[in-house]
C-alpha positions as CSV (number, residue, x, y, z in Angstrom):
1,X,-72.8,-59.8,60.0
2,X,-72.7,-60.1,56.5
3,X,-71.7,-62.5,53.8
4,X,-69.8,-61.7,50.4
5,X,-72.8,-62.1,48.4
6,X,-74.6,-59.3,50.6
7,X,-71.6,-57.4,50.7
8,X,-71.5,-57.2,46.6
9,X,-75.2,-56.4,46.9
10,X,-75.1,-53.3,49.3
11,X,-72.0,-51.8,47.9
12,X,-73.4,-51.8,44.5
13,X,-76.7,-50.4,46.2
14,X,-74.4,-47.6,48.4
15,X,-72.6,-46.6,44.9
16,X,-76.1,-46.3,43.1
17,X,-77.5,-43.9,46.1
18,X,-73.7,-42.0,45.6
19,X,-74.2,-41.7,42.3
20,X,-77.7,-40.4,42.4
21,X,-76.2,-37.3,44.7
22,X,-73.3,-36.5,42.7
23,X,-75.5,-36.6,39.5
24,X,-74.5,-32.9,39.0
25,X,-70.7,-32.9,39.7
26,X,-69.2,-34.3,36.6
27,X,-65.7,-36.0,37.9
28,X,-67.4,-37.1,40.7
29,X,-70.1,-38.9,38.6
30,X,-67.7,-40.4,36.1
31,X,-65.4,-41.7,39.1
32,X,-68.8,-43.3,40.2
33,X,-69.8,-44.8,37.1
34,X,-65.9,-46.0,36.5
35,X,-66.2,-47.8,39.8
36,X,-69.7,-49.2,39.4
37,X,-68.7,-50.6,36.2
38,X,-65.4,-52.5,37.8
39,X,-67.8,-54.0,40.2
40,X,-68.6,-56.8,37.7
41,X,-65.2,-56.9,36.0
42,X,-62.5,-59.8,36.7
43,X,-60.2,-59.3,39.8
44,X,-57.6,-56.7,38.8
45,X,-54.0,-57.9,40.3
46,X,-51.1,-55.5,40.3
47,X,-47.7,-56.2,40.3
48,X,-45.8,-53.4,41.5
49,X,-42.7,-52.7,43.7
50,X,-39.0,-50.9,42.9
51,X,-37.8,-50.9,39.6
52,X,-36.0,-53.8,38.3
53,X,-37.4,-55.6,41.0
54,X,-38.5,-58.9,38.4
55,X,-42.1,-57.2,38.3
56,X,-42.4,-58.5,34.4
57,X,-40.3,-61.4,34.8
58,X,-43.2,-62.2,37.6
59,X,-46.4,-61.7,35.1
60,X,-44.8,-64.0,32.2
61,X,-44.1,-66.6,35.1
62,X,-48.2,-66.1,36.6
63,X,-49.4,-66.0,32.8
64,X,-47.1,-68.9,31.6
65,X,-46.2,-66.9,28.4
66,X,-43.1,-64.5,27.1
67,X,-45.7,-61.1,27.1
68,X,-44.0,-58.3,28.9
69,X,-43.2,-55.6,26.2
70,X,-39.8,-55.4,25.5
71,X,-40.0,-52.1,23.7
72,X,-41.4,-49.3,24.1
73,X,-40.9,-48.8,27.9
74,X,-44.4,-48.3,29.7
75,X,-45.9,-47.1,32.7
76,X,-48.4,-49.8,32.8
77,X,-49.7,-53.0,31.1
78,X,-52.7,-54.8,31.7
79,X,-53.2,-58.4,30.6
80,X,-56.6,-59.4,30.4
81,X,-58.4,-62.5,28.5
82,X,-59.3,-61.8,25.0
83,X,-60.9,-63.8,21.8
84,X,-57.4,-63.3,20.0
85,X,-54.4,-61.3,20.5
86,X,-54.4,-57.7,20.2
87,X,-53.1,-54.7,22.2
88,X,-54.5,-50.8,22.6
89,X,-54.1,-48.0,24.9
90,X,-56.8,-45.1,25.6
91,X,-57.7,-42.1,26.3
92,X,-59.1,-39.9,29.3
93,X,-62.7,-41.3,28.5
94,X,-61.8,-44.9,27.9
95,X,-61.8,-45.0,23.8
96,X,-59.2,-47.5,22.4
97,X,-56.6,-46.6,20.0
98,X,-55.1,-50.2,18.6
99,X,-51.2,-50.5,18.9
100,X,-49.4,-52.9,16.6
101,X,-48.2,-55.9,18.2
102,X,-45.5,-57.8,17.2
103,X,-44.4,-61.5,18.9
104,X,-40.6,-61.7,20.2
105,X,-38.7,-64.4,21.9
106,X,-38.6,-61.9,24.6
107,X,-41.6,-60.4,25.2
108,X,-44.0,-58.5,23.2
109,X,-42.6,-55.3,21.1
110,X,-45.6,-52.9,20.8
111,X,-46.1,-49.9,18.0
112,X,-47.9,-46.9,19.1
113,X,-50.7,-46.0,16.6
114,X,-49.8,-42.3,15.1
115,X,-53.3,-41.0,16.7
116,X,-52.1,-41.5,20.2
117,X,-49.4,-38.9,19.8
118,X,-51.8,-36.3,21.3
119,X,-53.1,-38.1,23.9
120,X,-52.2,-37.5,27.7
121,X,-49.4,-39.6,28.6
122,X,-48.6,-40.4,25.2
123,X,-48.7,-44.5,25.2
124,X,-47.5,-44.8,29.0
125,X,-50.4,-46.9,29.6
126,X,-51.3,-50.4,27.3
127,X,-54.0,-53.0,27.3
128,X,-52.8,-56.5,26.3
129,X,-55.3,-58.8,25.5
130,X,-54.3,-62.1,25.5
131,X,-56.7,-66.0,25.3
132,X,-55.2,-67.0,28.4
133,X,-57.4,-69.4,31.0
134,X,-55.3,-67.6,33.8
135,X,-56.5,-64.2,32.7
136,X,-60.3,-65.1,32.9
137,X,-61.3,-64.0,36.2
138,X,-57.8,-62.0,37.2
139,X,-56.8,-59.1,34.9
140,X,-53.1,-58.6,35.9
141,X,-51.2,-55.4,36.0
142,X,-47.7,-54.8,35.4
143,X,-47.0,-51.0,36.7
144,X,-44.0,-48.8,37.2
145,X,-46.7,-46.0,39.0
146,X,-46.1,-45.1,42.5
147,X,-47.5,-47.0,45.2
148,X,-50.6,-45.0,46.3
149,X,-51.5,-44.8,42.5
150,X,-51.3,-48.7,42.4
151,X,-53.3,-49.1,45.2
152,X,-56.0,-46.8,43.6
153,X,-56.4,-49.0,40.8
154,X,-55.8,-52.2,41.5
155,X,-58.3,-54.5,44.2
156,X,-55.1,-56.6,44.9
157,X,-51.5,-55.9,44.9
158,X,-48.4,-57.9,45.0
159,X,-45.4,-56.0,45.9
160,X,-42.4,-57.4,44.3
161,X,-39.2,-56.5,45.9
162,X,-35.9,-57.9,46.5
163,X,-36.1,-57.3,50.6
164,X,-37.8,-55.8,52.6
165,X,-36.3,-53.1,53.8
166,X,-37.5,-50.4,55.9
167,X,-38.7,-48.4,52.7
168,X,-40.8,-51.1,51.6
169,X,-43.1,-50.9,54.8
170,X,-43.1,-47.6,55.1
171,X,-44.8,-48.0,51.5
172,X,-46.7,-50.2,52.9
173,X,-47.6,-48.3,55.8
174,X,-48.7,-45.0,53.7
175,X,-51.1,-47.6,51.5
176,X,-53.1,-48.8,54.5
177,X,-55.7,-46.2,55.7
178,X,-56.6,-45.4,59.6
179,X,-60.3,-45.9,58.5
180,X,-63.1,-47.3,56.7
181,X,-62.4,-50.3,54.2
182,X,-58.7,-49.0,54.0
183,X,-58.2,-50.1,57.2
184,X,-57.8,-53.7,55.9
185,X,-54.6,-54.6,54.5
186,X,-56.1,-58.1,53.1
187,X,-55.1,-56.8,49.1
188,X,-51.3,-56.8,49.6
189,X,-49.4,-59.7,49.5
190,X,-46.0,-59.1,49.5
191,X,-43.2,-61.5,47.2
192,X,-39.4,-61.6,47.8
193,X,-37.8,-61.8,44.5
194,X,-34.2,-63.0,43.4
195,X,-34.9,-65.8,46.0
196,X,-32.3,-67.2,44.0
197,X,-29.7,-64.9,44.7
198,X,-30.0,-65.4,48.7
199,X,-26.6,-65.8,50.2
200,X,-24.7,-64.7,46.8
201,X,-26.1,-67.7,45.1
202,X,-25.0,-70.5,46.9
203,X,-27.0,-74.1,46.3
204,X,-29.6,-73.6,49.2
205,X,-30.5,-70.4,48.1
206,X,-34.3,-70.6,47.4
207,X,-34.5,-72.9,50.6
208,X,-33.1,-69.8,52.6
209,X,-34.9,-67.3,51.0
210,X,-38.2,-69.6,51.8
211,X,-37.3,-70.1,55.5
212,X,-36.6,-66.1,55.9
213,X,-39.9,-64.8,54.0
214,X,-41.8,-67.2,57.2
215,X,-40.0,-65.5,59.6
216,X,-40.8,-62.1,58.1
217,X,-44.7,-63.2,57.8
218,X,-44.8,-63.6,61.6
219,X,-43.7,-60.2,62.2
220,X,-46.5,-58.4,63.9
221,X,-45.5,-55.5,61.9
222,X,-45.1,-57.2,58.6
223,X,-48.6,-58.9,59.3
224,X,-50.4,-56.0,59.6
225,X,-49.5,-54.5,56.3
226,X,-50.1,-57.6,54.4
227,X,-51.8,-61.1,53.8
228,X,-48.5,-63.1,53.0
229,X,-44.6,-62.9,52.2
230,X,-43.7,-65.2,50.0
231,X,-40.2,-65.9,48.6
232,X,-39.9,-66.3,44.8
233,X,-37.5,-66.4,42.1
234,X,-39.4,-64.8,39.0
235,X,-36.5,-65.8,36.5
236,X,-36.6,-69.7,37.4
237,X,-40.6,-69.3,37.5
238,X,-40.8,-67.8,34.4
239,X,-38.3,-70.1,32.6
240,X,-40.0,-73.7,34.6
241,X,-43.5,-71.8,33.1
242,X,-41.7,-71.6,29.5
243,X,-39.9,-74.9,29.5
244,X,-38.5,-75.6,25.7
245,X,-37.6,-79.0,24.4
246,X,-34.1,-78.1,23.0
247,X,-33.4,-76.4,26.8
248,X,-34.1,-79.8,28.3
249,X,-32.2,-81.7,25.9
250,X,-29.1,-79.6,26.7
251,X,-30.1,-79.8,30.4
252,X,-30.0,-83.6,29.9
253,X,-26.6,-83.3,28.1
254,X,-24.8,-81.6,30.7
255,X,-26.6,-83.8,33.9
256,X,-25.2,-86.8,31.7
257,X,-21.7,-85.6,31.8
258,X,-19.1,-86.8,34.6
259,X,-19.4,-84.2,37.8
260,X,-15.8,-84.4,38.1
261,X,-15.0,-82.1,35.3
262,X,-19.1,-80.6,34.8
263,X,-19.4,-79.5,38.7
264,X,-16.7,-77.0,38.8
265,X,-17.8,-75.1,35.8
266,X,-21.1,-74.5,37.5
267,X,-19.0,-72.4,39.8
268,X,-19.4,-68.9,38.3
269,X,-21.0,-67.4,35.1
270,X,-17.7,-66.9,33.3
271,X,-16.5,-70.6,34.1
272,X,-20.2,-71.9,32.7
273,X,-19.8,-69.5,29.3
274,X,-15.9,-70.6,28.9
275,X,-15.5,-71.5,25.2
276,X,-13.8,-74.7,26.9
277,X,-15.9,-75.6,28.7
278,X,-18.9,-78.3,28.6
279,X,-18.2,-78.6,24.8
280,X,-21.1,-80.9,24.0
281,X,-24.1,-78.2,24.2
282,X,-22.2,-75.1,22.4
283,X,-21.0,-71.8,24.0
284,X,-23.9,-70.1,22.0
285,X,-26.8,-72.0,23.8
286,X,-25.2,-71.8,27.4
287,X,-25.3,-68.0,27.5
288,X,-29.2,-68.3,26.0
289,X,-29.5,-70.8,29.3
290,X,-27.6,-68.0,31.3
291,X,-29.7,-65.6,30.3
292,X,-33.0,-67.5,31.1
293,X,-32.7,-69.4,34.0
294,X,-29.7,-67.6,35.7
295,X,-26.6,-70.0,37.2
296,X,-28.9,-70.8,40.3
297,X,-31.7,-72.6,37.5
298,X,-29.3,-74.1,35.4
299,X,-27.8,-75.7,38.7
300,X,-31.3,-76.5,40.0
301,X,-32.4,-77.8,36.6
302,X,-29.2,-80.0,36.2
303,X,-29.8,-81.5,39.8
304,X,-33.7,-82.2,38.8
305,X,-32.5,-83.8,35.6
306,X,-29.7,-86.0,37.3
307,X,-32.4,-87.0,40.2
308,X,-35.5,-88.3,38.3
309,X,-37.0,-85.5,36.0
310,X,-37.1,-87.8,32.7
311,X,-39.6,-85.3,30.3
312,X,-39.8,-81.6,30.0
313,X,-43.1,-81.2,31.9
314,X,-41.6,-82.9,34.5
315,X,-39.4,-80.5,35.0
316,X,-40.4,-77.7,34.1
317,X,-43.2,-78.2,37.3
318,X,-40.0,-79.3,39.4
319,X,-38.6,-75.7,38.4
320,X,-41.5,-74.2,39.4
321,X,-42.4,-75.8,42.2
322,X,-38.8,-75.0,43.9
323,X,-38.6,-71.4,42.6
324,X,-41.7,-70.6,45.0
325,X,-44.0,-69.9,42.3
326,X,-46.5,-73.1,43.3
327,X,-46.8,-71.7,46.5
328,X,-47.6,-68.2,45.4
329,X,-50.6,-69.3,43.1
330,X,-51.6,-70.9,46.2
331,X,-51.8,-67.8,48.1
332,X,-53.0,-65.8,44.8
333,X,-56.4,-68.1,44.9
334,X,-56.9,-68.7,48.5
335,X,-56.8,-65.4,49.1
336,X,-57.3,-63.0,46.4
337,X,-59.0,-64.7,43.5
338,X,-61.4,-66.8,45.5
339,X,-62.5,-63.6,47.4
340,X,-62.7,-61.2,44.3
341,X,-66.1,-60.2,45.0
342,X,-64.9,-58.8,49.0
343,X,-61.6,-57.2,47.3
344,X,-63.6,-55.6,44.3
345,X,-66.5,-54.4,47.1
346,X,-63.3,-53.0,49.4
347,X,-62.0,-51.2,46.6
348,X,-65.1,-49.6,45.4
349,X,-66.1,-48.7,49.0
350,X,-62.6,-47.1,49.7
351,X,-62.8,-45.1,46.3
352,X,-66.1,-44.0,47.9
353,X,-65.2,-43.3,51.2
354,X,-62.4,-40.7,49.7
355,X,-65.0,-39.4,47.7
356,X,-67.3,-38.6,50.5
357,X,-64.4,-36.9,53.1
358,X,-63.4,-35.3,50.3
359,X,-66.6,-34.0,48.2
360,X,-68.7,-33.1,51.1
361,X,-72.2,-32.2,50.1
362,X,-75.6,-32.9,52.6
363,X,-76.4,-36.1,52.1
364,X,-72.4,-37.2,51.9
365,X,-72.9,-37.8,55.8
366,X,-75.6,-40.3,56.0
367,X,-73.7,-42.3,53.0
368,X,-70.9,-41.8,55.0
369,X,-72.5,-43.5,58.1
370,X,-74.0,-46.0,55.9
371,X,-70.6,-47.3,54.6
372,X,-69.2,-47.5,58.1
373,X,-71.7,-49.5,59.3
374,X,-71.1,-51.9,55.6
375,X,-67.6,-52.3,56.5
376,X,-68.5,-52.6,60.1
377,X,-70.5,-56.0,59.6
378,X,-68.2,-57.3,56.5
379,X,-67.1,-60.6,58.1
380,X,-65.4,-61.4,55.0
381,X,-61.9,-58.9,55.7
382,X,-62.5,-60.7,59.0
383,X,-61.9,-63.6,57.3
384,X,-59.4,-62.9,55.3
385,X,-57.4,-61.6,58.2
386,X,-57.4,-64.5,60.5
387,X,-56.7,-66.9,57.0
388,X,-53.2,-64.8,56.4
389,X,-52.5,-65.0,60.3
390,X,-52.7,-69.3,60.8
391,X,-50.9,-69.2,57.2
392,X,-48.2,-67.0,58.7
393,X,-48.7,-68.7,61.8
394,X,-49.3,-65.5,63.5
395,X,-52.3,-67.6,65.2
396,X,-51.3,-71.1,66.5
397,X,-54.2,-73.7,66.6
398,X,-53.4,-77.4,66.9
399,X,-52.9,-79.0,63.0
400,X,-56.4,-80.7,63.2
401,X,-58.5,-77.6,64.3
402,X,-56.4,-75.4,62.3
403,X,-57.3,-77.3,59.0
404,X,-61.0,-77.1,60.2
405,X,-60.7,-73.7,60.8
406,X,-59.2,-72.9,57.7
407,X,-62.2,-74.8,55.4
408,X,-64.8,-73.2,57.3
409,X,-63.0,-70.0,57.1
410,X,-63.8,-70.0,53.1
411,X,-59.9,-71.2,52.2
412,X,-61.0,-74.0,50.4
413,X,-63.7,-72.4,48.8
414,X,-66.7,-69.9,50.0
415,X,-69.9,-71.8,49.0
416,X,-71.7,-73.5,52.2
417,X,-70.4,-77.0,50.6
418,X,-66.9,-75.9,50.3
419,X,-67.3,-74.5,53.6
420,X,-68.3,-77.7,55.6
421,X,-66.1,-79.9,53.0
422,X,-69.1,-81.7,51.9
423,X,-70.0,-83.5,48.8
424,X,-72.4,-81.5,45.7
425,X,-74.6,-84.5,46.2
426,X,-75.0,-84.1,49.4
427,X,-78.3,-83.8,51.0
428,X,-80.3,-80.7,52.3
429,X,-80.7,-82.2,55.6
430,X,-76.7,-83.3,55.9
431,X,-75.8,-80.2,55.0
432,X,-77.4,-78.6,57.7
433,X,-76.8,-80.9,60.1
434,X,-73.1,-80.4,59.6
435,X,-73.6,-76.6,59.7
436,X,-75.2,-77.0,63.2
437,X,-72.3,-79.5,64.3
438,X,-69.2,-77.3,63.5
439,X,-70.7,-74.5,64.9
440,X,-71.5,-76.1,68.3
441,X,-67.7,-77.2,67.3
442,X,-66.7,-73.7,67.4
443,X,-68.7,-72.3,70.5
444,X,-67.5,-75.0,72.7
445,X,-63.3,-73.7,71.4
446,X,-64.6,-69.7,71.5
447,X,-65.6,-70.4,74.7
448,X,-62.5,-72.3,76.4
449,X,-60.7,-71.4,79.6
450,X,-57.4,-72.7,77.9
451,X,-57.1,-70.9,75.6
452,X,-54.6,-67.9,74.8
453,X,-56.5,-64.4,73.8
454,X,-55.8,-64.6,70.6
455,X,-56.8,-68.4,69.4
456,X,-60.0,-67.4,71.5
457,X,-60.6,-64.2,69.1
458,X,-59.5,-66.8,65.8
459,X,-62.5,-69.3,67.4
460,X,-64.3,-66.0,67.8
461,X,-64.3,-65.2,64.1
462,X,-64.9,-69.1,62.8
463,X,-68.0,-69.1,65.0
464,X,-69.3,-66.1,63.0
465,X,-68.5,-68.2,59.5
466,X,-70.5,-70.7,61.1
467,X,-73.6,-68.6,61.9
468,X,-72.9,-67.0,58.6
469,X,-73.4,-70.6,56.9
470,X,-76.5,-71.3,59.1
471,X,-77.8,-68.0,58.1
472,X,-77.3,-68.8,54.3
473,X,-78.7,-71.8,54.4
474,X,-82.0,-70.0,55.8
475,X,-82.3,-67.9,52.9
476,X,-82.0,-70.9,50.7
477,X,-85.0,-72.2,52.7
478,X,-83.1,-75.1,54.5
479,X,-85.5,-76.7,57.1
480,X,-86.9,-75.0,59.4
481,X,-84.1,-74.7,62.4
482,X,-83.2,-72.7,65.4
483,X,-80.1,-70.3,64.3
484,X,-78.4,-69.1,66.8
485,X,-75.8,-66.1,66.7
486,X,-72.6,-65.7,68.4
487,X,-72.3,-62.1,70.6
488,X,-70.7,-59.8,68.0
489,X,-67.8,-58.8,70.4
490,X,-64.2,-58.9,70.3
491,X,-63.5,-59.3,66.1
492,X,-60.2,-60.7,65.5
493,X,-57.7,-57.9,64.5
């Protein structure tokens, strides 16, 4: 059983050894060195799904700025943090040609550079650098590619998509391997978008939409393809994100007015944009609100206003907490960005995995056997797993041991404090006194008659975080201790 930190460690040791036997096989080497080198990079986070799905609409509302190119159409964008704006694409060995960047109220409108007319692809591909605290340890990636692509590239995916439909897991399905790291399906999280639209629009809409993407999550199916389902509406994100002070001033305007004669033009887009109608914030502005926040947010946003939401930031987090996207930043660092070492180690390992089935040369088998038996003792996806199950509710525990579970599972944090919800002052000795108390905790519930199988396999898994804790604190020369393991059997699936 292994911890993240070890995991990092022997992956990056695996890819060396790799890297030293494909030393003479060119693309082989270079997809070595590429993935050696991501190793130490921020998270990368793809967006993907069906087109016009609200994939861009999604990235502005995460990043809290208007960036998605506008113009020219592209295959993929990458946000990442940067010292000051600029934007560039590349070539096939990584060297940046700069692309004029110019700032709209849309989005971003991009100018290729005349050198890039030669390269492959043209300027399908762009790098967006941005100063953005949101882009510092996650690089997001808007794409267009096709699934398998996507999953290639990215260590985490959310797969935007207005339902999802039969396709959509068969997507899903085709993504997740039937061995090595690949096997894991804890990169995919998958987001239901236009939760606005639920029901043709109708007031409860994003409550709907909310309520069907937990009954989805507890789909064995569904669960096994993914982390989470979450339900958002990008456009209501996006616009709560972007909150402007003449939008909240007509907002206030129109929750002012009598509900008698302002109710029934919130009926339909055509009554809302009526040159008639609502006459104190101009036809002009209602079709820029239209266009923003769609007739479900300006309904939302008017209800907010009438019911308490006195300043712009207070409703602009109103917005986005009901349009879903608090929740899925939530999910985002509970399970992606606070585990970017596993997801970056999974992804290099199954890059090297294909590599090894595919590029057979002598020593490919002993690496081979080597990276099973990494993946093998990775309690991390174990995890990972079980966190995404008592989310989804998948797994049952009652609320008290289900919160413990959760904290010592690494979903509050991963370091040993975080872990056993203990102060950074406190001391050596409490520390591992607590250790040693939640796992006697957690062998006394892995070990219970009354139990169902699978809340015995959850206990099962927590009891290894435990010992993993125990074990940790032993390398950081705790005192000296007893450390007991529990019998590797039975991981939780």
């Amino acid at each position: 059983m292994i911890d993240d930190e070890e995991l990092e460690q022997r992956t990056y040791r695996l890819l060396n050894e790799a890297a030293h036997v494909y030393r003479g096989m060119p693309p082989a080497a270079a997809l070595l060195r590429r993935t050696l080198d991501r190793l130490a990079d921020p998270l990368r986070l793809a967006v993907a799904g069906p087109e016009r799905g609200g994939k861009s609409t999604l990235v502005n509302a995460l990043i809290g700025e208007d960036l998605a190119p506008v113009e020219p159409p592209l295959a993929s964008v990458s946000y990442r943090d940067g010292t000051q704006p600029r934007a560039f694409t590349e070539d096939g060995r990584g060297t940046p040609y700069e692309m004029q960047m110019m700032r709209e109220a849309q989005g971003l409108r991009l100018s290729p550079d005349g050198r890039t007319a030669g390269l492959p692809g043209g300027t399908r591909r762009a790098v967006v650098e941005w100063p953005s605290r949101v882009l510092r340890r996650t690089e997001l990636i808007d794409t267009h590619l096709p699934l398998p692509r996507v999953f290639e590239e990215a260590d985490a995916v959310l797969y935007v998509t207005p339902q999802l439909a039969e396709a959509d897991l068969q997507f899903l399905q085709a993504a997740r391997g039937v061995r090595g790291p690949s096997v894991f399906p804890v990169h995919t999280m998958v987001v239901l978008s236009f939760a606005d639209a639920t029901g043709g629009g109708r007031p409860d809409a994003l409550l709907t939409a909310k309520q069907a993407a937990r009954r989805r999550r507890r789909e064995p199916r569904v669960g096994a393809l993914c982390q989470d389902v979450l339900a958002v509406s990008p456009l209501i994100a996006q616009a709560g994100r972007t909150l402007r002070d003449d939008e909240f001033r007509a907002f206030s305007v129109l929750a002012s007015l009598p509900r008698a004669s302002a109710d029934p033009c919130l009926l339909s887009t055509d009554r809302f944009t009526a040159a008639d109608a609502l006459r104190p914030v101009g036809a002009q502005q209602r079709v820029q609100l239209l266009q923003r926040f769609g007739l479900g947010g300006i309904r939302l946003a008017i209800t907010l206003t009438r019911t308490g939401c006195k300043t712009p930031a207070t409703l602009g987090e109103r917005l986005q907490e009901h349009s879903g996207l608090k929740d899925l930043q939530a999910s985002i660092a509970e399970l992606f960005t606070a585990r970017r070492a596993a997801l970056r180690a999974r992804s290099a390992l199954t890059v090297l995995d294909h590599l090894l089935r595919t590029e057979q040369v002598p020593p490919a088998g002993k690496l081979l056997a080597d990276l099973e038996l990494l993946v093998a003792e990775a309690h991390e996806f174990r995890e990972l797993r079980l966190l995404s199950a008592l989310r989804s509710g998948r797994v049952n525990l009652p609320r008290e041991t289900a919160i413990d579970a959760k904290m010592l599972l690494g979903g509050s944090g991963t370091s040993v404090g975080e872990r056993l919800g203990m102060s950074p002052d406190a001391s050596a000795s409490d520390t591992w006194n607590a250790a040693h108390a939640a796992a006697e905790r957690w062998r006394a519930q892995a070990q219970g008659r009354m139990l169902l199988p699978a809340q015995r396999r959850a206990a099962e898994v927590v009891l290894r975080s435990c010992d993993m804790v125990l074990a940790r604190l032993d390398r950081m020369s705790a005192p000296a201790a007893p450390v007991r393991f529990a019998d590797p059997t039975g991981p939780y699936a």
